[in-house]
C-alpha positions in Angstrom: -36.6 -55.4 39.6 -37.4 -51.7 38.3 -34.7 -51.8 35.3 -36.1 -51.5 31.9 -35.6 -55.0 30.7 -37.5 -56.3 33.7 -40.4 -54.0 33.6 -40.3 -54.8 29.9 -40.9 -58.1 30.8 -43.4 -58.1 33.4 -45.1 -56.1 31.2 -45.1 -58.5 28.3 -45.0 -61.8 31.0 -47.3 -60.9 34.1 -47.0 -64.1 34.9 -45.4 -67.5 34.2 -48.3 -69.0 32.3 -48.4 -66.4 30.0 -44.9 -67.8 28.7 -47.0 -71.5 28.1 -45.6 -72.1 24.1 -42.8 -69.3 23.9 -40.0 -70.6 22.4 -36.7 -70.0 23.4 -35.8 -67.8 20.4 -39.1 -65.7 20.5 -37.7 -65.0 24.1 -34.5 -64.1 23.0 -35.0 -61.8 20.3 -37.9 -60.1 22.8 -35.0 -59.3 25.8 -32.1 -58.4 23.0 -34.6 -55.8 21.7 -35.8 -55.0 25.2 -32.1 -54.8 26.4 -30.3 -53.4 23.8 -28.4 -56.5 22.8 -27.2 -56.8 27.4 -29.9 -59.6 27.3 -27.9 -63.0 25.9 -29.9 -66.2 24.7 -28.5 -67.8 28.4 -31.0 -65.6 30.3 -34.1 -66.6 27.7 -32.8 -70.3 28.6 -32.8 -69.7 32.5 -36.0 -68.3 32.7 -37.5 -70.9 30.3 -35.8 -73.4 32.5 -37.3 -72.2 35.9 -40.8 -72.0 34.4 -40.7 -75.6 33.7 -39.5 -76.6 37.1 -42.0 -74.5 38.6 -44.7 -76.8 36.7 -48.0 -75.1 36.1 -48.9 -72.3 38.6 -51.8 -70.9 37.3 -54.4 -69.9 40.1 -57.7 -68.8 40.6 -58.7 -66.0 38.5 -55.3 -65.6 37.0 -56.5 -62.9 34.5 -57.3 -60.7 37.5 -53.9 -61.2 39.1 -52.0 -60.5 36.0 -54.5 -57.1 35.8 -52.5 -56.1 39.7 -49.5 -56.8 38.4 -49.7 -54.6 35.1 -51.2 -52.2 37.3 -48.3 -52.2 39.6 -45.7 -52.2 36.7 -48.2 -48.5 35.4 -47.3 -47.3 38.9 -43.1 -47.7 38.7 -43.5 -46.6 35.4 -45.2 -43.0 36.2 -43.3 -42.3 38.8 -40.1 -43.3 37.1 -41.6 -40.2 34.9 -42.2 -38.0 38.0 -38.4 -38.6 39.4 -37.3 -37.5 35.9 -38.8 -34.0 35.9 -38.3 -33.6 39.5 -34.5 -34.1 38.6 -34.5 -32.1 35.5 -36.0 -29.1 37.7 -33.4 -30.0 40.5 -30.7 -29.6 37.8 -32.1 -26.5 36.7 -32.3 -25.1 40.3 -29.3 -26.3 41.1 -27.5 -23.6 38.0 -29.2 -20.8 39.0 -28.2 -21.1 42.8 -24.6 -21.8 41.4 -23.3 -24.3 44.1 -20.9 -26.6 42.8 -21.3 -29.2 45.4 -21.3 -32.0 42.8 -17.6 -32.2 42.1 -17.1 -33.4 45.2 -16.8 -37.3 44.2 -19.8 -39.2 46.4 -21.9 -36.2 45.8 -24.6 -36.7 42.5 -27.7 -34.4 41.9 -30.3 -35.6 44.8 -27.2 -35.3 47.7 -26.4 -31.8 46.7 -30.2 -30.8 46.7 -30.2 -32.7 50.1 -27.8 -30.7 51.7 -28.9 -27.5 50.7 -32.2 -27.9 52.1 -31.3 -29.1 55.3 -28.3 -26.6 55.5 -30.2 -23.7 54.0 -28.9 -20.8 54.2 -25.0 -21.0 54.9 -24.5 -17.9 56.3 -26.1 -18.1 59.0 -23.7 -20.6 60.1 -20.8 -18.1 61.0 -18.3 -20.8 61.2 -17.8 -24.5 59.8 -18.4 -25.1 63.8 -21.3 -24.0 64.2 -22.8 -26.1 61.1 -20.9 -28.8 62.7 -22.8 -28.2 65.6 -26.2 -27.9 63.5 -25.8 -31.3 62.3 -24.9 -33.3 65.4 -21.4 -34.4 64.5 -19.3 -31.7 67.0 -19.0 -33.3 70.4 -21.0 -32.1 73.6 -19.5 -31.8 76.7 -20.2 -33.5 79.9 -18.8 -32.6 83.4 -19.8 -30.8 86.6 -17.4 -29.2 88.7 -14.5 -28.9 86.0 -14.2 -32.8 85.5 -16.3 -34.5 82.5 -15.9 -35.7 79.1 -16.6 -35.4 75.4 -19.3 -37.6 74.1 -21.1 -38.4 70.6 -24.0 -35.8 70.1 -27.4 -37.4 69.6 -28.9 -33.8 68.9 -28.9 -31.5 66.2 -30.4 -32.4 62.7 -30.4 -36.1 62.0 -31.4 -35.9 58.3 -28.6 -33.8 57.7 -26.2 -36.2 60.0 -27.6 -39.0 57.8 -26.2 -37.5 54.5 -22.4 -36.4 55.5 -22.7 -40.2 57.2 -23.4 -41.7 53.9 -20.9 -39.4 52.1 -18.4 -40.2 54.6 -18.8 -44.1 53.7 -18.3 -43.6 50.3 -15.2 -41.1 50.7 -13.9 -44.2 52.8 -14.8 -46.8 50.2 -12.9 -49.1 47.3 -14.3 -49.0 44.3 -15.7 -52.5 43.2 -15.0 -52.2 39.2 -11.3 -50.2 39.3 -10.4 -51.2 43.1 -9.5 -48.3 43.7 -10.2 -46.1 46.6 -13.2 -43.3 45.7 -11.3 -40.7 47.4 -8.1 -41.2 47.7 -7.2 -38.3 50.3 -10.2 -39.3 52.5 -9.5 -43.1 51.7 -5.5 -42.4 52.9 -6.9 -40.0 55.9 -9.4 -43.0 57.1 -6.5 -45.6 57.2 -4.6 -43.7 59.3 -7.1 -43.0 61.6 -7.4 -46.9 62.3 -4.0 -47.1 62.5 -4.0 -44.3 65.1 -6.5 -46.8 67.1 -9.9 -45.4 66.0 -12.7 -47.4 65.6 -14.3 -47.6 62.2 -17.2 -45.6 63.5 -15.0 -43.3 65.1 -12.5 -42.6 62.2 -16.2 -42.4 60.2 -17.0 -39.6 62.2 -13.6 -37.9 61.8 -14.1 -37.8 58.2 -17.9 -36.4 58.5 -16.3 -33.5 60.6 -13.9 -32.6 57.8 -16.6 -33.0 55.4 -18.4 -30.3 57.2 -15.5 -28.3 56.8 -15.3 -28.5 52.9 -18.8 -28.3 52.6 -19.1 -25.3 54.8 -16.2 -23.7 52.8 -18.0 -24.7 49.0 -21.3 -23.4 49.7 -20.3 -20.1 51.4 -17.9 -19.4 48.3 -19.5 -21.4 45.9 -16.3 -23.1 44.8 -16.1 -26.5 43.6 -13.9 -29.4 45.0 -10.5 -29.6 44.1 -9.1 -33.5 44.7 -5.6 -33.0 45.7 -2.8 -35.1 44.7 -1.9 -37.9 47.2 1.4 -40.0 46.8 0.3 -44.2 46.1 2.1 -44.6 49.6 0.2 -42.3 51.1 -3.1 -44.6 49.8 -1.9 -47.7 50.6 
């Protein structure tokens, strides 16, 4: 809905009647131009075609409602803008603190500035164990009188939690376009976990553990992530 073809076109089309006598070329030639050439005459047919099924929906005080909707499409636009400079001075933040946390596949602009706020400074973690810890993925212990168990943490930072969670998904993911697993080490490493008799969420939280690990071990040298070589049997 926020692309730049469809803001283009709410922009131009607030509303269905404002379509009332476009043809289906003037459409066309609008969303090619709009689109760079993505835009085919099919989708100026579809959306001709829907408009006249809908009939006429004009309401009350349709100019007004078109007014909300242009104002709405100003907003998304402007901050669109605002998330582009806050990026660009992310980027340039990001070279001058000289963390490389972006090789790691899974891990774009916005995730590495994520983690390095909520981690801070690394050193004063002084083990991957302790961040471990920090985030709520290490274990707590349970007992009383020397018997008891290991259970899931529900302490520590959840923000920070939250983003080795979501990176953990996506080391553990297929790619839709190639098929092809994102990560292969973490993709092989996941597999066996269920094999071993892990849950998903369990072999989930395996993975954020080591993730903590290379993470810990990248921002205290500032060394980027090196994929290493896994055999296709391995994968599979």
């Amino acid at each position: 809905m926020d692309g730049k073809t469809a803001l283009a076109f709410w922009e131009k089309y607030p509303s269905p009647s404002c379509l009332e006598g476009v043809s289906v070329k003037q459409l066309t030639t609008f969303l090619l131009e709009v689109s760079n050439n993505t835009c085919s005459v099919k989708k100026a047919n579809e959306i001709l075609k829907l408009v006249k099924e809908d009939g006429n929906t004009t309401k009350e005080y349709q100019e007004t409602r078109n007014f909300f909707v242009e104002s709405i499409l100003r907003h998304i636009l402007f901050g669109k803008q605002e998330i582009g400079k806050v990026e660009r001075e992310l980027k340039e933040l990001m070279s001058l603190l000289d963390f490389q946390l972006d090789s790691m596949p899974g891990i774009d602009l916005v995730t590495a500035s994520a983690l390095i706020a909520e981690i801070g400074d690394v050193r004063v973690f002084p083990n991957a164990n302790k961040l471990a810890r920090f985030a709520g993925i290490a274990p707590v212990y349970f007992g009383f009188g020397g018997k008891g168990k290991e259970q899931k943490s529900k302490q520590g930072n959840r923000a920070l939690h939250a983003i080795f969670y979501n990176l953990a998904v996506q080391q553990a993911q297929v790619a839709k376009e190639s098929k092809l697993p994102r990560n292969p080490v973490f993709y092989a490493y996941y597999q066996r976990k269920l094999k071993e008799g892990k849950t998903k969420g369990q072999a989930l939280v395996c993975i954020m553990r080591r993730l903590v690990n290379i993470i810990y071990g990248m921002m205290k040298h500032k060394t980027a992530y090196e994929l290493p070589i896994v055999k296709e049997k391995e994968v599979v």
